[in-house]
N, C-alpha and C positions, 0 to 999 in steps of 0.2 A: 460098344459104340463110343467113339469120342465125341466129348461135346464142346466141339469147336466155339459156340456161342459163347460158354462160358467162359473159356480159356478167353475168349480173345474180350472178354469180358473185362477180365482180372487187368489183363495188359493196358486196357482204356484205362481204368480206375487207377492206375500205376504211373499213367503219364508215359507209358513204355510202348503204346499202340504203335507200329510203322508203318506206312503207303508208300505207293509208287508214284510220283510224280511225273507225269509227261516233260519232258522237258529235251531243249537243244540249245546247249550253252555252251561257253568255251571261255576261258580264263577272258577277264578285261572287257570288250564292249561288248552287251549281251545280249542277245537271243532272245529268248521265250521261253518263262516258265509260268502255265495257264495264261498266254498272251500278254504278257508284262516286260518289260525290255528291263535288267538287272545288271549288278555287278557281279562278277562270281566270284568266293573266296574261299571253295571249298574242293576243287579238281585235282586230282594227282598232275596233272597235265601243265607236271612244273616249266619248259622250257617253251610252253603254246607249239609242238611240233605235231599237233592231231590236225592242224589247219595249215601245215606249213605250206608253200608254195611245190617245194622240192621232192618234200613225200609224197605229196598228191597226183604228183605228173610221174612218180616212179610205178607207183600203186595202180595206177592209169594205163601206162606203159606193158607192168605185167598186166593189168587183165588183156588188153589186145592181144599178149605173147600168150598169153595159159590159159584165159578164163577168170572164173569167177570163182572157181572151187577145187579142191587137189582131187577130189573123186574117192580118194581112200586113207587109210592111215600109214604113216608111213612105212611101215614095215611091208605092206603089199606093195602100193603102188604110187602112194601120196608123196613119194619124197624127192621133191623138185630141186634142182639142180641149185636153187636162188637158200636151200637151207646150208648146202655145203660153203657157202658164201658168208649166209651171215655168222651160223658157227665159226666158221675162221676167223671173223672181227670179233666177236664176241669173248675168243678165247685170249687174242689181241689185248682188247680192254683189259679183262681180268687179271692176265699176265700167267694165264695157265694152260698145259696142254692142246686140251679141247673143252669142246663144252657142245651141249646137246639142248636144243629147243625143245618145249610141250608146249601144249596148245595153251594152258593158261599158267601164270606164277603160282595158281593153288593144285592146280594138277601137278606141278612140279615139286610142289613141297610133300604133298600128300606120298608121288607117286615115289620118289627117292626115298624119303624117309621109312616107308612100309618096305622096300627093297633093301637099302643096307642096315639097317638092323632086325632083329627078333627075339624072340622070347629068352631069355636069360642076361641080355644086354640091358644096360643103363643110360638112360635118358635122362641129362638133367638139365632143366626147361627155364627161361626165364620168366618171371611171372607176367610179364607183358606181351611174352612172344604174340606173335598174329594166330587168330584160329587156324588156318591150314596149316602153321606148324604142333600146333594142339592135335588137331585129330589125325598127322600122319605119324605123331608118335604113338598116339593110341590105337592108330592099325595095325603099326607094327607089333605089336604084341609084348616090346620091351618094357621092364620097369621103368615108372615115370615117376620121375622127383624136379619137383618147382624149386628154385632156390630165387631168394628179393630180389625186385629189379637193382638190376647191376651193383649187386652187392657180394663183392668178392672174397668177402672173411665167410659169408653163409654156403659163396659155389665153393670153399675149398675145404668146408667142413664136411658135403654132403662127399667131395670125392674122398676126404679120408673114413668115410663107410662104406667104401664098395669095397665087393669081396675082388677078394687075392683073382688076377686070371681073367675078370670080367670087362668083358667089351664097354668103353662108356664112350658116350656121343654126347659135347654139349651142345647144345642148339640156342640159338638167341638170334635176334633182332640185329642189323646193323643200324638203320634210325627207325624208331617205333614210333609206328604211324600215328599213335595217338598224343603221345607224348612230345614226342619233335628233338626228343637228347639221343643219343650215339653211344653205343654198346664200347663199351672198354675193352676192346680187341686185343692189345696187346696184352693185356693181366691176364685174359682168356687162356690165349696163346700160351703164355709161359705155365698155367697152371694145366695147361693140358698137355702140356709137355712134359711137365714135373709126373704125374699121374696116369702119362701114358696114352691119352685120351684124344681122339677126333674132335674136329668142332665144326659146326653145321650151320652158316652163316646167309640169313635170308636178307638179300640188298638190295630188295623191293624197292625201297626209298632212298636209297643212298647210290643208284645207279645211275648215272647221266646228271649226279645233283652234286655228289662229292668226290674228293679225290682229282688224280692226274686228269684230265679232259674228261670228266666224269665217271673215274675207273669205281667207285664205291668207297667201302669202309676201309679196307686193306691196304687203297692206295691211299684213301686220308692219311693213314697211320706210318706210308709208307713200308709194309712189312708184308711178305708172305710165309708160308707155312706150308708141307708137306702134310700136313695134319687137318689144312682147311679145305672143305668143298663151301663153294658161292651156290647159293643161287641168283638171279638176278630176274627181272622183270621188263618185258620192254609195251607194257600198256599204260605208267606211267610219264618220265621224263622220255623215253620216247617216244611217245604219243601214239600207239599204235595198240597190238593185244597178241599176249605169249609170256610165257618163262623159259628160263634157262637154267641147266647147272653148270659150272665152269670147274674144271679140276685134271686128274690125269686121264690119260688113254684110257689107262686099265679101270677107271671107276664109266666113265663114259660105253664104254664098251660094255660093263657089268648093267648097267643102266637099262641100254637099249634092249636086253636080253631078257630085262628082269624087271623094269619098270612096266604095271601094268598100263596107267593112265597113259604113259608112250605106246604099247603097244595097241593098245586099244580102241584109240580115239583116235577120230579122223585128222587129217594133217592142216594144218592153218591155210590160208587162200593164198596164191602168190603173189596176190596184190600186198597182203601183210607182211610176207617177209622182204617184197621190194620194198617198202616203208623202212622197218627196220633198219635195213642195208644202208637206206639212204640218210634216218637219222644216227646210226652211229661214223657213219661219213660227215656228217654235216660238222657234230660237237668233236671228230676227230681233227678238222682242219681250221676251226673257229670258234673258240672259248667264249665268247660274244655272250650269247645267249646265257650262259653258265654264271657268268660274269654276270650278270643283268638280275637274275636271279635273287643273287646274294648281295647285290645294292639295295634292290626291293626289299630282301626280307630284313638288313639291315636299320634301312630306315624306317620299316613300321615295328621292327622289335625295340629299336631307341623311342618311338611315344606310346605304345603300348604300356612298356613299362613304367613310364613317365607317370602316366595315369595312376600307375598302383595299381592294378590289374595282378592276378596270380598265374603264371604261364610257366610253373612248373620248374624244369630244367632245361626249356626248349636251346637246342642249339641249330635249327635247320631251321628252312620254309614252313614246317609243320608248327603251327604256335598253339597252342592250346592256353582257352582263357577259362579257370577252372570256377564253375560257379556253385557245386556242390550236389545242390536239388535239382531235380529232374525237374520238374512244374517251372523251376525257374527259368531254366538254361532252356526250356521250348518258350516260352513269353519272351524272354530275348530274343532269340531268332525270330522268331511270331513279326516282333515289333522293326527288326532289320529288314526282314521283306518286304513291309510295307513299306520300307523306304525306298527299295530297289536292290537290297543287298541279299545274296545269298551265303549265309552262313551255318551251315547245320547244326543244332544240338545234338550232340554224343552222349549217348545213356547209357546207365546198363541193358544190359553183360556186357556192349561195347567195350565198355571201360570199368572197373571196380565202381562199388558201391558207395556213392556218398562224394562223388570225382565227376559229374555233370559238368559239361562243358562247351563249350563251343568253342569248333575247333576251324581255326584261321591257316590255309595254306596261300603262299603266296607266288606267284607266278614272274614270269621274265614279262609276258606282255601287259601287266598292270603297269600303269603309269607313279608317279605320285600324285598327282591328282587324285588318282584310284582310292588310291591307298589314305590320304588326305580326308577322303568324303567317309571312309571306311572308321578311321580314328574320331573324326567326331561325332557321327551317331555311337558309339559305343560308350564315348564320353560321356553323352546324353542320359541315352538309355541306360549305362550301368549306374551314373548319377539317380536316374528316375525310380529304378528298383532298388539304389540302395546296397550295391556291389562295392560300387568306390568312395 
């Protein structure tokens, strides 16, 4: 018998316990969370397009035309006409073949990665990567080697140890959600090129946030690769819920035959992928928002640091203010609540051991004002604990 009381025991005493919060919030002016009207600064829902006007009346639109629900997965019957649509933009943005939806960005990581590799193939992992790149390596059955975050003297040591012949896959982060810095893509690139090697690029957070009109990491960098599959996300910056991988026919094609989490699961509602459609419509023909973004995140990364605050290597809307201890980094949050601010503490296992933090995303619909009331409680409060 497991003794849940105890386990969740240890977690209290740890400062590691988690709940679930009722809440309906949306970046900027706030909703409700347990009846309190907040700022929010903790949403993927970097461009505010979960509330946009456009999405809402597309989402609206397909339910009149479809309903409320696909009925099956797509390989039966689920596979409505509005996904061959949005894969076509999708693969648009990336600048790649094709590209195939699953129902969420962690059944896409999980469900490719356990698909093109297996047991005698090499996996080499960034130590930051997101969990569902963790546990789709480890379904696949391939060896699994962590090399330091974006540390490229250690990823070129681990590939000069793989044997003569052996399939290797790197896999990393395009911006790591925790951290808010941007994976060294083109050092990737060439050393998997040198080596022979694939690489397996999750742009959960770098999709509709960086790059050409929000194309992700590749187009930051401006660079493609025969050797890259994307994956991408569209339940943050586009405000909606899905993943995607982007790459050629022949991996697409392999995908849909061999992905189980594809075959398996039901197909997304046509209301969601009319959303979709219509937010990579929107940041296709209007930078605006994108732009808006990186004013915000700009102007609160210039007083943030101002302060002396520790925010890592952030280079995106993801800021991470690193406060170390667990106990502290929830009494900070604790004390921004109170004031109307939502800002989550990130604990372990979220984040490595002794890297407590609260972690700041910054949105297009924040004002400066927002952002203004956000800077000086933190001034406050990191003065009153003794941070800064």
């Amino acid at each position: 018998m497991y003794h849940y009381k105890e386990m969740l025991s240890h977690l209290a005493e740890n400062r590691l316990l988690r709940s679930l919060q009722q809440s309906q919030l949306e970046p900027g002016h706030l909703p409700h969370l347990k009846g309190k009207g907040l700022l929010l600064f903790s949403s993927n829902n970097y461009l505010g397009l979960s509330h946009h006007p456009l999405l809402k009346n597309a989402a609206i639109e397909a339910i009149n035309a479809w309903g409320i629900g696909s009925g099956a997965s797509r390989l039966v019957c689920g596979n409505n006409i509005l996904y061959t649509r949005l894969e076509e933009k999708l693969a648009r943005l990336k600048q790649t073949e094709a590209a195939l939806v699953f129902s969420t960005g962690y059944l896409a990581n999980t469900g490719t990665l356990a698909a093109i590799t297996k047991k005698g193939d090499l996996i080499l992992a960034d130590r930051l990567n997101h969990a569902s790149l963790i546990e789709g390596s480890r379904l696949s059955g391939a060896t699994l080697r962590v090399y330091r975050h974006r540390d490229m003297t250690h990823l070129q040591t681990l590939l000069s140890k793989s044997k003569k012949g052996q399939r290797i896959f790197i896999v990393t982060d395009g911006i790591f959600s925790m951290d808010g810095d941007i994976a060294p893509l083109p050092d990737i690139i060439q050393l998997a090129e040198r080596f022979d090697a694939m690489v397996y690029l999750d742009d959960a957070h770098a999709t509709g946030v960086i790059g050409e009109n929000g194309g992700g990491t590749a187009s930051h960098y401006n660079l493609s690769s025969p050797r890259l599959i994307q994956m991408g996300t569209l339940s943050k910056a586009l405000g909606g819920l899905g993943g995607f991988i982007a790459g050629s026919h022949d991996l697409i094609q392999y995908l849909i035959n061999n992905a189980r989490p594809l075959i398996y699961t039901t197909a997304l509602p046509p209301a969601t992928l009319a959303a979709a459609i219509s937010a990579l419509d929107l940041i296709h023909q209007d930078t605006a928002l994108i732009e808006r973004l990186w004013e915000n995140r700009d102007y609160f990364y210039q007083k943030i640091t101002a302060l002396g605050f520790n925010t890592l290597e952030s280079e995106t809307p993801i800021v991470p203010i690193v406060l170390g201890d667990s106990q502290k980094a929830l009494i900070f949050s604790e004390r921004l609540l109170k004031e109307g601010l939502h800002v989550p503490a990130i604990r372990p296992p979220t984040v490595p051991q002794k890297t407590a933090r609260l972690r700041v995303t910054l949105s297009a619909t924040h004002t400066k004002a927002h952002i203004d009331t956000l800077t000086d409680h933190l001034k406050k409060i990191g003065q009153t604990l003794g941070v800064i």
